[in-house]
N, C-alpha and C positions, 0 to 999 in steps of 0.2 A: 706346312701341309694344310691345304683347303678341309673346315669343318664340314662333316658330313650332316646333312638334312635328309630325315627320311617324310614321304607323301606317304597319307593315307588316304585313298577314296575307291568305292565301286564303284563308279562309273567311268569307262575307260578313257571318253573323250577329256572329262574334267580333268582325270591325272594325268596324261596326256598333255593338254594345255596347261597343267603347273608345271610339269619337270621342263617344256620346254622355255618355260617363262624365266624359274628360275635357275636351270642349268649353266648359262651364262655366267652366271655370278658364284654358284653355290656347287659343291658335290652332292648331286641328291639322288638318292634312290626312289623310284616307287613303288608303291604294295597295291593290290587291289583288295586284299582279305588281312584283316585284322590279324588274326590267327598267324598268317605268316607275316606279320609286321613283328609282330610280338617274338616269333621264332630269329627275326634278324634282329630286334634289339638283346636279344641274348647271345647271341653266336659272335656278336660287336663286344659285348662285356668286357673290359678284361682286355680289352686287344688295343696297340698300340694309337688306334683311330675310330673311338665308338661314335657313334650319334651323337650331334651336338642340341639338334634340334629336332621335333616330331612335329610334325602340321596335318594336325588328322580330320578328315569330314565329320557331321555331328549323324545324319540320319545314313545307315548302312543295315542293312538286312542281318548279318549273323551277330552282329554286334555294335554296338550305337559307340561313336566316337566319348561317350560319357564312360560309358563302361570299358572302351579300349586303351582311353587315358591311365583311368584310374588303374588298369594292370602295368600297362605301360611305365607306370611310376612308380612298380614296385621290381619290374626287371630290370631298367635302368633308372634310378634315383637321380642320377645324374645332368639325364636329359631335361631338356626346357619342352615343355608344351605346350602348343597351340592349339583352338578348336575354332574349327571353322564352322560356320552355322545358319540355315538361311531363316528369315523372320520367322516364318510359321513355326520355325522350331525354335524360341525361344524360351517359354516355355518346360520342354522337357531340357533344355540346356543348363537350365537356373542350378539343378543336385551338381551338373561338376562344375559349375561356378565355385558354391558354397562347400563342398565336400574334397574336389580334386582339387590335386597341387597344381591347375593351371596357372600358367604365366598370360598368355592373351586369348581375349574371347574375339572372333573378327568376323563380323555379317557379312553375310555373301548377296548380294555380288560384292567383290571390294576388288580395288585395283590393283595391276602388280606391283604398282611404286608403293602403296598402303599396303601390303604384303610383304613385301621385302624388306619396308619399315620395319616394321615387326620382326620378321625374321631377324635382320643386324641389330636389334633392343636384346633379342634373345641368348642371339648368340655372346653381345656383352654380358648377359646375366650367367651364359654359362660359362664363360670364362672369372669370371667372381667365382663363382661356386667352385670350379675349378682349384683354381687357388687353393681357396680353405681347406679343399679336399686333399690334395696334393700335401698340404702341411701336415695335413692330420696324418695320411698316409707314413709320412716321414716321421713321427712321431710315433707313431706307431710301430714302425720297422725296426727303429732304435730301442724302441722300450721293450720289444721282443725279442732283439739284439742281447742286451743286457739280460735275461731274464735267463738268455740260453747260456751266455758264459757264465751266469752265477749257477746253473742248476749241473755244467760240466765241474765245476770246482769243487761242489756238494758232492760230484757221484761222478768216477771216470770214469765210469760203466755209459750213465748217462750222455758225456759228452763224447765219448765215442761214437754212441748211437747215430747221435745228433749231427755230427761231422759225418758219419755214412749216411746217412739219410740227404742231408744237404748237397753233398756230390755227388751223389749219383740222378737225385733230383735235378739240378744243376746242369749236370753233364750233357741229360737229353732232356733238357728245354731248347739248352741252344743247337741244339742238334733238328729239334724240331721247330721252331722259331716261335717258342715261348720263353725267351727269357727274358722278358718285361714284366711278367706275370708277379706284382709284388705278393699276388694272395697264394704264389707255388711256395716265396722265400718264406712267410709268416708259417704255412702248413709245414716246411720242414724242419725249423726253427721249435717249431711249439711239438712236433710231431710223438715225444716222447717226456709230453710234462704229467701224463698220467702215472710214470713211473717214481713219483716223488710218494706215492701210497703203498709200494714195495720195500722192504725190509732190503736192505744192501747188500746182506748174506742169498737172499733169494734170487735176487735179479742176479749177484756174481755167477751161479748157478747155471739159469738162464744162459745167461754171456758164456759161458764153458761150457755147454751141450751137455749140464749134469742133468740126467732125468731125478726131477722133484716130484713130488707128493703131488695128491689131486690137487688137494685143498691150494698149491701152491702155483699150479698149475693154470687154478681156475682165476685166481691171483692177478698171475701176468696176466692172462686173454682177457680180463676184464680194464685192462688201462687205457686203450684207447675213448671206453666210456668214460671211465676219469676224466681224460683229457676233456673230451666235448663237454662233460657237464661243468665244468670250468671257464669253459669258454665260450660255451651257447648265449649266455648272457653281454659280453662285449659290443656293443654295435661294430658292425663291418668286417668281423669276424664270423659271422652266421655260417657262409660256406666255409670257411677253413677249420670250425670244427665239425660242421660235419663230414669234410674229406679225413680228418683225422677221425673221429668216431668209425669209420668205417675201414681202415684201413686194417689189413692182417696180421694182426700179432703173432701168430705162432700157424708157421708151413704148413704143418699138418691139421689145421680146423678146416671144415668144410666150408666150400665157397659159398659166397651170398649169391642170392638169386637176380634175375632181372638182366635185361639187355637195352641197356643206353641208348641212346642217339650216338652213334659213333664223328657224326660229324659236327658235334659240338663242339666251339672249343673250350668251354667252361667243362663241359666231359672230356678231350681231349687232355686237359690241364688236372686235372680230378684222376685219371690213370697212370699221367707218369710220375703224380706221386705214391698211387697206391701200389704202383709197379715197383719201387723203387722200395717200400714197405716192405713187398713180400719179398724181394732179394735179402733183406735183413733179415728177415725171419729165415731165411732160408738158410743164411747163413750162421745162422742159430744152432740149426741141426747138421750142419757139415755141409749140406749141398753147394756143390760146385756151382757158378755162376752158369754152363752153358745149360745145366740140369735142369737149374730152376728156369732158366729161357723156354726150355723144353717143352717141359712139364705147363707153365703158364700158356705157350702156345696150345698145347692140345686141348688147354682148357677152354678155349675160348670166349674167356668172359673181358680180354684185354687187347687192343690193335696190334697188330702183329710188330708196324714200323716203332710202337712206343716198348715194347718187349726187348726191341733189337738194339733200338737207342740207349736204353739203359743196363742191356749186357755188355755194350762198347764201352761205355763208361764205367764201370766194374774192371773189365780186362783191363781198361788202361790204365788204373786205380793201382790195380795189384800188379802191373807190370811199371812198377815204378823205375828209374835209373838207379845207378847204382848209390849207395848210402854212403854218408862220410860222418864222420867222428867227432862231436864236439863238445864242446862244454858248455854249462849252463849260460856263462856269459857271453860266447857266440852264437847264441840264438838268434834267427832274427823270424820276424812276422813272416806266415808264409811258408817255412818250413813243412815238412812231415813228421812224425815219428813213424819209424818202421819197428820199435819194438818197444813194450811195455816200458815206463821209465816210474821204477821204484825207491823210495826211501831206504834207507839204512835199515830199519827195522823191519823189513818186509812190505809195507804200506804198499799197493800200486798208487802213483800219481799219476801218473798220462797215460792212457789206453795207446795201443800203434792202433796206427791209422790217422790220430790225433792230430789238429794241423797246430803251428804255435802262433798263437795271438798274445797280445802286450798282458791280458789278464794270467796263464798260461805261466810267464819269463818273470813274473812276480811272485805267483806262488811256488814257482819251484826256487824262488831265489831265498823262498823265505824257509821251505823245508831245508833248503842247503846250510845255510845260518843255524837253524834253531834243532832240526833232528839230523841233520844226512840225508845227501841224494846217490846215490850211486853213477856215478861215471866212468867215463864219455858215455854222451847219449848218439842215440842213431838214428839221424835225422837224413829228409831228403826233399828237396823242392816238391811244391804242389802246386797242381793250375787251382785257380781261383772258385771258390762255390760261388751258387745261385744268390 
């Protein structure tokens, strides 16, 4: 897949003669206004194919290529930037020399073969950066990976969550063709690490529609803050907690205000987790999946197709095939539980709903060993989460 290059200039003829110069070689967009330059390096974010490179003017009327870089490099960190500039303006050029994270400064007039030089230096640079990025990414993914099976083994309550949350999340990404999206798996993953400041007895509660105290009340609907104030500090995490800070802990609180850009896709991505949120909650209080569709529709603060996506994947959840019977040692990864799976002594260990993973087939092998599990269990295949 050709790197995409995006052109910034006001003047129509100059971007004009760049996209046709470099279209040949490059997939380039052009912008005539900053403002919507800046609107397309975010709607790219996140997406299987963002901007590789920015080659923006230096003098523009609403906003000077110095000041459009520098935003520029805070919506996509990613992207390489170039400023183009002609002599007179050297000068006011010198602050995003010394201040932006530019890659090449290029006097105008320059040629297209000195141009395209550039351009392929950059695009090597973003391919390095790439890399790094991509590692970290991956390192990242696993360490939140691990972080979610250790806090399911602390608390089935929590790893239940955590498993609905991820499927249904999951289910309509690829429905809507977000499922590249590694900052939807990290949001769903961490989506319920605020509940580690709940009392075990309070959250079981919770998780059984027992109506609790205020004080316990206020409790829960306070852990999604948890969660963000834990997380707001991680670099590259910034947006996933705040989609998790915002997400609806409990059905019946009143909705937040404000009406998105519905055609974002970083909002896009930011609803079918929060959708996917208030299904939980919803089903907290008993509400039926087509209720809570309902109910979220008339609200209108959520896309209708991301509502729809994520009550398909519910239905298909709870319409599982039929269960079969087994024992701890024919477990295998992948699995379901369809129903609670408890110790001898009443303990719950595995929430239904639960899927079985290798962390999962060790602790129940080791309650079986050392207290009692109760068997056969009732398990049933599952499609794969996000």
């Amino acid at each position: 897949m050709a790197q995409r290059i995006l052109l910034v200039d006001d003047e129509p003829g100059v971007l004009d003669g760049l996209r046709r110069t470099l279209s040949a070689k490059y997939q380039v967009e052009a912008v005539l206004n900053p403002a919507d330059a800046l609107k397309k390096l975010e709607h790219s974010r996140g997406g299987s194919n963002p901007f590789a490179v920015v080659v923006s003017d230096m003098m523009m009327p609403e906003m000077t290529g110095s000041e459009f870089l520098r935003a520029a490099s805070e919506v996509a960190p990613e992207a390489v930037l170039i400023l183009l500039s002609g002599k007179a303006d050297v000068r006011s050029t010198i602050p995003a020399i010394n201040t932006g994270r530019l890659f090449r400064f290029i006097a105008k007039p320059c040629s297209p073969r000195d141009l395209q030089a550039a351009i392929d230096d950059a695009l090597r640079q973003y391919q390095v950066g790439k890399a790094g990025t991509d590692l970290l990414e991956k390192t990242l993914s696993e360490s939140v990976k691990v972080l979610a099976q250790a806090l399911a083994m602390a608390s089935p309550e929590t790893g239940s969550r955590i498993t609905t949350i991820s499927e249904l999340v999951g289910g309509a990404a690829r429905q809507l063709g977000q499922s590249h999206s590694w900052e939807l798996r990290m949001a769903a993953r961490l989506s319920q690490l605020g509940l580690v400041s709940i009392p075990a007895e309070v959250l079981q509660r919770v998780e059984g529609g027992i109506e609790g105290s205020a004080g316990e009340k206020a409790m829960y609907r306070s852990h999604p803050d948890v969660a963000r104030n834990l997380l707001a500090g991680i670099p590259r995490l910034e947006r996933v907690a705040e989609w998790i800070g915002s997400q609806t802990a409990d059905a019946t609180a009143p909705p937040p205000k404000g009406a998105p850009d519905p055609d974002d896709r970083a909002e896009l991505q930011r609803q079918i987790f929060l959708v996917a949120c208030e299904f939980l909650a919803a089903k907290d209080i008993g509400e039926w999946p087509p209720e809570c569709a309902a109910r979220l529709t008339g609200g209108g603060r959520y896309r209708t197709d991301v509502i729809q996506a994520v009550l398909k994947t519910a239905l298909e959840r709870d319409a599982a095939p039929d269960a079969i019977s087994v024992q701890i040692n024919q477990l295998k990864v992948g699995m379901r539980f369809v129903r609670d799976v408890k110790a001898t002594n009443g303990a719950t260990l595995v929430r239904k709903g639960d899927r079985v993973t290798d962390t999962v087939r060790v602790r129940l092998q080791n309650f079986k060993t050392y207290v009692g599990v109760i068997e056969p269990l009732r398990v049933t295949p599952i499609k794969e989460t996000l």
